[in-house]
C-alpha positions as CSV (number, residue, x, y, z in Angstrom):
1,X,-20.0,1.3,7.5
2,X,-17.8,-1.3,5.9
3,X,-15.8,-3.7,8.4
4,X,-13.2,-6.1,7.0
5,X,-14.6,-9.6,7.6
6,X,-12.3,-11.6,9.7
7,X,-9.7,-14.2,7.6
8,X,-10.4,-18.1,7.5
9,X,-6.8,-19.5,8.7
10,X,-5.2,-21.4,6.0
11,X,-7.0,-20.1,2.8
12,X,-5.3,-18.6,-0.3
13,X,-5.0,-15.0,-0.5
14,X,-8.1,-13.5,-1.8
15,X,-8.3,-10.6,-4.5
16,X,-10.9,-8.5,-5.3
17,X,-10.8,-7.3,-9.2
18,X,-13.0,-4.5,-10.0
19,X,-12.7,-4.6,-13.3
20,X,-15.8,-4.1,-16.3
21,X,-14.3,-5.0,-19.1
22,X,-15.4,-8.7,-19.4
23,X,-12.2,-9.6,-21.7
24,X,-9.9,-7.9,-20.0
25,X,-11.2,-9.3,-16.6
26,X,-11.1,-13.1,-17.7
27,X,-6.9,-12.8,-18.6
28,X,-6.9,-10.9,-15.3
29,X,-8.5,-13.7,-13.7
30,X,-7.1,-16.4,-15.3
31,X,-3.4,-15.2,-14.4
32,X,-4.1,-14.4,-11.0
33,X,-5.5,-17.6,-10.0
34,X,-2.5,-19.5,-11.6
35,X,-0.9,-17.7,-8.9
36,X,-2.9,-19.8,-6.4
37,X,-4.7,-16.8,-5.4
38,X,-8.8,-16.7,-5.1
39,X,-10.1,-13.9,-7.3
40,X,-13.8,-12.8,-6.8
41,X,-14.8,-10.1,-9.4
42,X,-17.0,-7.1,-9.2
43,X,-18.1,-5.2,-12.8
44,X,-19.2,-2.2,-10.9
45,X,-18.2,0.0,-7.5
46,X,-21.8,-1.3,-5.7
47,X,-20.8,-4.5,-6.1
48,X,-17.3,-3.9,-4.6
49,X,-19.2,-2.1,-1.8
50,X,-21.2,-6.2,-1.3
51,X,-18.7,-8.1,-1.8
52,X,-16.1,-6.4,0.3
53,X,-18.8,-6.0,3.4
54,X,-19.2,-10.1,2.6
55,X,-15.5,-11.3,2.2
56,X,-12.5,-11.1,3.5
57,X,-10.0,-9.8,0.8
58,X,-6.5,-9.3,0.9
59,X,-6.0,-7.5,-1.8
60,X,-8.3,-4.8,-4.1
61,X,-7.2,-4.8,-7.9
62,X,-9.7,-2.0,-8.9
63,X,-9.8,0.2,-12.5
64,X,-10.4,3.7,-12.1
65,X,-13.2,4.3,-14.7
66,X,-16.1,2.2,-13.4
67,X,-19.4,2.4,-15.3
68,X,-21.0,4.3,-11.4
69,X,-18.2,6.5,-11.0
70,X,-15.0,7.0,-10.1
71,X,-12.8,4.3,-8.1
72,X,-10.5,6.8,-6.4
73,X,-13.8,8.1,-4.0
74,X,-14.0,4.2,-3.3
75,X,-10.6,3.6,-2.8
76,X,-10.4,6.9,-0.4
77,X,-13.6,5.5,1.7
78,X,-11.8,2.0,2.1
79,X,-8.5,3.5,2.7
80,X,-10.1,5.4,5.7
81,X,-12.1,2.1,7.0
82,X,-9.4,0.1,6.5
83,X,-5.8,0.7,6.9
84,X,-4.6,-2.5,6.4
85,X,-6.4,-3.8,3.5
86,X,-4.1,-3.3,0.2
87,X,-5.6,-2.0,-2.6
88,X,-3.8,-1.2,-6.6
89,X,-5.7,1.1,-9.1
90,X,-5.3,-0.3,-13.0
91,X,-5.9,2.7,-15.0
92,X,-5.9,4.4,-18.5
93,X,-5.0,7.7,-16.8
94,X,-1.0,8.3,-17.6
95,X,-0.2,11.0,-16.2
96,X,2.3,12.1,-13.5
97,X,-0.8,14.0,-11.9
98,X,-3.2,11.6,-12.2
99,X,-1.1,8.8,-10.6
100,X,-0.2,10.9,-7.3
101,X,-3.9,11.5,-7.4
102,X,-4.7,7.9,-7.0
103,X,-2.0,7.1,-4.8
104,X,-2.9,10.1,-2.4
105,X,-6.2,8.9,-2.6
106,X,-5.1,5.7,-0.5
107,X,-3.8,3.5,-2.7
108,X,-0.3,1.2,-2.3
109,X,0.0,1.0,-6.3
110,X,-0.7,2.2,-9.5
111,X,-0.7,0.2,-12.4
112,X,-0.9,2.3,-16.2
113,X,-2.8,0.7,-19.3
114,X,-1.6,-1.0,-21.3
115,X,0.4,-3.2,-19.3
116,X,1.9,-6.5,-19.3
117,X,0.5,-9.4,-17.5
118,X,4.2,-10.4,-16.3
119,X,4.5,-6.7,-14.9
120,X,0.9,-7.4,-12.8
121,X,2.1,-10.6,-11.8
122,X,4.8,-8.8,-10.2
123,X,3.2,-6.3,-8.6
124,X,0.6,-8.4,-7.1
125,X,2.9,-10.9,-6.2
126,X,4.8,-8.3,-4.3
127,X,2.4,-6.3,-2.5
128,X,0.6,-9.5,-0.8
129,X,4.0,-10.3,0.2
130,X,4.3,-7.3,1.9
131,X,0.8,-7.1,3.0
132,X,0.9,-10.8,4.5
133,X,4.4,-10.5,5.4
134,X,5.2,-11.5,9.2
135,X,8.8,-10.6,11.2
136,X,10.6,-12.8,13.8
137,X,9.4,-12.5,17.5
138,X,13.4,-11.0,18.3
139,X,12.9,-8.4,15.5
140,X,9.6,-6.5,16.2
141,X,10.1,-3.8,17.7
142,X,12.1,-0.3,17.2
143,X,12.1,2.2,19.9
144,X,13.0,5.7,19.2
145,X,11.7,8.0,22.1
146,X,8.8,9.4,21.9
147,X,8.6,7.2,18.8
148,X,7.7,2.7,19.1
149,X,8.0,1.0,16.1
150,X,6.3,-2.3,16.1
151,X,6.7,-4.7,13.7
152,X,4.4,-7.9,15.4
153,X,1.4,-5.7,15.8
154,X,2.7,-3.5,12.8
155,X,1.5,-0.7,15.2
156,X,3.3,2.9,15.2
157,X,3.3,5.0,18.4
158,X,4.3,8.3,18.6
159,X,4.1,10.4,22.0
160,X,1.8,7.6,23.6
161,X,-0.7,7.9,20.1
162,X,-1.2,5.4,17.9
163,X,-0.5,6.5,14.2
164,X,-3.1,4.8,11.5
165,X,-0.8,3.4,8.8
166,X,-1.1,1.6,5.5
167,X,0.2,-1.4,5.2
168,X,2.5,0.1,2.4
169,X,3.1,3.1,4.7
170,X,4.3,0.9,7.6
171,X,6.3,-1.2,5.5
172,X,8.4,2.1,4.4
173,X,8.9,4.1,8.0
174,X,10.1,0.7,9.5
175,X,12.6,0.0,6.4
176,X,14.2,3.1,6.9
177,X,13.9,3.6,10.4
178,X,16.0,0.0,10.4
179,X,18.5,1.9,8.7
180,X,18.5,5.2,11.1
181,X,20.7,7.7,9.1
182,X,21.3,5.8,5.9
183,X,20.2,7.7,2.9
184,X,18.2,5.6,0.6
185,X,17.3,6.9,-3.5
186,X,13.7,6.3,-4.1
187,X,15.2,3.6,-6.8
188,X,16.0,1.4,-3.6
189,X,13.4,2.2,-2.2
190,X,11.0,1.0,-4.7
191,X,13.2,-2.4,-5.2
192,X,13.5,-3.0,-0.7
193,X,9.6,-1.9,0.3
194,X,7.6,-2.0,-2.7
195,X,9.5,-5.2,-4.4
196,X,10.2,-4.1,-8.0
197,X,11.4,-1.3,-9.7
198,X,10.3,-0.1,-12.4
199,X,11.4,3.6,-14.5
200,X,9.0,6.5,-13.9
201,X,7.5,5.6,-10.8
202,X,9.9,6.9,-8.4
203,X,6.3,9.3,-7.8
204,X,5.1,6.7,-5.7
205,X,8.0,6.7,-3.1
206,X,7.4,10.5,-2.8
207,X,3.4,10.5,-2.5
208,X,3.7,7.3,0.6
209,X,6.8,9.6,2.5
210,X,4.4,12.6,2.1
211,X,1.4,10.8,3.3
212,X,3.5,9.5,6.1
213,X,4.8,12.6,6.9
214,X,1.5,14.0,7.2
215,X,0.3,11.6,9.6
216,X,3.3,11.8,11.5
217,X,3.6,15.6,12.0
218,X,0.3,16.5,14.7
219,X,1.9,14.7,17.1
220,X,5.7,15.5,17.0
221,X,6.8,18.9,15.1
222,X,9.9,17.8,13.6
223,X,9.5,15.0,10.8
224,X,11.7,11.9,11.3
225,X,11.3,11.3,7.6
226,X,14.2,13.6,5.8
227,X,14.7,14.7,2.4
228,X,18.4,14.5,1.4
229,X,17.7,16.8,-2.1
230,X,19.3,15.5,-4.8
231,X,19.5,11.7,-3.7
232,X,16.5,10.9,-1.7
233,X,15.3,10.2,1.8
234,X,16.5,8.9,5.3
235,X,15.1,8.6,9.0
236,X,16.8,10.3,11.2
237,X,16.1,9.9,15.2
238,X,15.2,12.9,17.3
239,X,18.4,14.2,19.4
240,X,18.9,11.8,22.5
241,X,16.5,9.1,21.4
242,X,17.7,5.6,21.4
C-alpha cells in the first residue's frame, strides 16, 4: 500500500509530473523549477507508483493518457491513500463529462490541452498555496454542533467522526462555513478557494461541493452545504448550533 513519505523541514515543494511526452515534459520542467519548486518526473504510471512510495511530493501534475493506462484509476487509488496529497490531471480530454470524471475521480484540478504555460503557472502556484497553506493559532477552529471545523489539524468532525477530506475539499467547507449564510457564486468561489478563475470551469466548484456533500451526508442527514439555484452555494448551520 502506498504511504506518503514524511517531509524534510525546509525543502522546496516537490512535484511529481507524470508526463510522457519528452518535449512537452522538459518546458513543463523547466517552468516549474523557475518557480523554485523540485520536479521529479515519471514517463509512465509504474513509475509514479516508485517514486511516490520513495518521495515525499506535494504536489502530482499527471496526464491522463499514459502509455500503461489510464491516470484517473491512479489518481482514484492515491486519492483514497492519501487525502492530503494534491494532485492536477493535464489532459487532451475537453469535455464537460470528461473533466467531472477526473475531478470525481479525486482530483483538485483539471488542466485542458493545449494550454498556456502562464495559465499552469498559475494553477500550480495556487494549489500548493492552498495545500501548504497554514492559519493563525487564534483562527483554527469552527464549532458548529454536532459539526468541528479545524483549521490547525485541517481535521473535520461531525457527530464525534472524523470526515476524510481533500485538501481542496477542506479548503472549501471551511471558506464557506467562515461565511455561515452568505451565498457565494461558484465565480467566487473559484477566485477565494481555488485562487484563479477562469470561464468554463465553474464544473469544478460543483463536482468538490458534491463530493463534500457525499462525505458529509452518513453521518448527519441534512447537508450543511446549500444550493441557492440560480446563484450558487452557502453553508448554513443546523438549527441551534453555534
Amino acid at each position: 500500500m502506498y504511504s506518503h513519505p514524511a517531509k524534510a523541514t525546509l525543502e522546496k515543494p516537490v512535484i511529481l509530473l507524470v508526463e510522457d511526452e519528452p518535449e512537452l515534459a522538459q518546458l513543463l520542467s523547466l517552468n516549474l523549477n523557475a518557480l523554485n519548486y523540485q520536479v521529479l518526473h515519471s514517463a509512465s504510471l509504474a513509475s509514479a507508483k516508485q517514486t511516490l512510495n520513495r518521495k515525499h511530493v506535494d504536489l502530482v501534475l499527471m496526464d491522463r493518457m499514459l502509455p500503461d493506462g489510464d491516470g484517473l484509476t491512479l489518481c482514484q487509488q492515491w486519492r483514497n491513500q492519501d487525502p492530503q496529497l494534491a494532485i492536477m490531471l493535464i489532459t487532451a480530454k475537453d469535455s464537460e463529462a470528461d473533466r467531472v470524471l477526473g475531478l470525481e475521480a479525486g482530483a483538485d484540478d483539471y488542466l485542458v490541452k493545449p494550454f498556456s504555460v502562464l495559465e499552469l503557472r498559475a494553477r500550480v502556484k495556487a494549489l500548493l498555496r492552498r495545500s501548504l497553506s497554514t492559519t493563525p493559532a487564534n483562527e483554527y477552529e469552527l464549532n458548529f454542533g454536532p459539526l468541528i471545523i479545524n483549521a490547525k489539524q485541517r481535521q473535520v468532525t461531525l457527530n464525534h467522526q472524523t470526515i476524510e477530506l481533500t485538501a481542496r475539499e477542506f479548503d472549501l467547507i471551511w471558506h464557506l462555513a467562515s461565511h455561515p449564510q452568505q451565498v457565494f457564486s461558484r465565480e467566487q468561489l473559484l477566485d477565494s478557494v481555488w485562487g484563479y478563475h477562469h470561464a468554463g470551469y465553474e464544473h469544478t466548484v460543483n463536482s468538490h461541493v458534491n463530493r463534500l456533500r457525499a462525505k458529509l451526508h452518513p453521518f448527519q442527514g441534512d447537508d450543511f452545504v446549500k444550493t441557492v439555484w440560480g446563484v450558487g452555494y452557502k453553508f448554513e448551520p443546523l438549527a441551534g448550533a453555534a
